[in-house]
C-alpha positions in Angstrom: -7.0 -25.1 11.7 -4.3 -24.9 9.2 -2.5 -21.3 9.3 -3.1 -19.0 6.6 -0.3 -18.0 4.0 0.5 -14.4 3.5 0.5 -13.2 -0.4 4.6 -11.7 -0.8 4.3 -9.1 -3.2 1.5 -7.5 -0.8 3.9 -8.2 2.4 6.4 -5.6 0.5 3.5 -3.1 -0.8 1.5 -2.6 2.7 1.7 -2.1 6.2 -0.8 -2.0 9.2 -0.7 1.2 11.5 -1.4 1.3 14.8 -4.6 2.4 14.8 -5.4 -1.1 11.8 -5.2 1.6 9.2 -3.7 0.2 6.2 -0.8 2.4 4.6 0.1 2.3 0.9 2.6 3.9 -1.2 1.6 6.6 -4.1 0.0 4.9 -7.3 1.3 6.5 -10.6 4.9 7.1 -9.4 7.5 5.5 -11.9 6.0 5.0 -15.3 6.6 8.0 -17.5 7.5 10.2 -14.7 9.7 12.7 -16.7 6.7 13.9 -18.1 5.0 14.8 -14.5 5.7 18.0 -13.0 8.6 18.3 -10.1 5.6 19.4 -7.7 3.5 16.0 -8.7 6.7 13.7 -8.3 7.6 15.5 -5.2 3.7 14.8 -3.5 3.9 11.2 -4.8 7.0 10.5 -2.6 5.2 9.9 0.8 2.7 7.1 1.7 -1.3 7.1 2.1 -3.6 5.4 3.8 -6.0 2.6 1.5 -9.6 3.3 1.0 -11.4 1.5 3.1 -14.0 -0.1 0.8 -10.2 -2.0 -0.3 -8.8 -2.3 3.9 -10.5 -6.3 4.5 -8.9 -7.7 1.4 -5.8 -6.6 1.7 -6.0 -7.4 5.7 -6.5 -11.0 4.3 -3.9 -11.1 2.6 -1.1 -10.0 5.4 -2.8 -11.7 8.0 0.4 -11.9 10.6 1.7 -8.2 9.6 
C-alpha cells in the first residue's frame, strides 16, 4: 500500500498531543489587529485544542505527525 502524503501548510498549522488531541493556534489574530483590544490580542496568543467534529480530517491530513 503506497504511503500517504502529508498536506505542508497543515504540518506547520497543527500538532497532535499526547493524549491525540489536536492543538491549533488562535483564529482572528493578525488581520486588523490594531483595532482589537490589548486584552483580546493578549488571549489570542496561546494555542487551543480543535473541535472535535474537525479532529479526523485534519488527523488525515498529518498522518505521520
Amino acid at each position: 500500500m503506497p504511503k500517504q502524503k502529508t498536506h505542508s501548510s497543515s504540518k506547520k498549522r497543527f500538532k497532535v498531543s499526547g493524549k491525540g488531541k489536536v492543538i491549533t493556534p488562535y483564529a482572528y489574530k493578525k488581520h486588523k489587529a490594531e483595532a482589537k483590544s490589548p486584552k483580546r490580542r493578549r488571549q489570542l496568543r496561546g494555542t487551543q485544542v480543535a473541535h472535535t467534529t474537525n479532529e479526523k480530517r485534519i488527523k488525515k491530513m498529518i498522518p505521520y505527525k
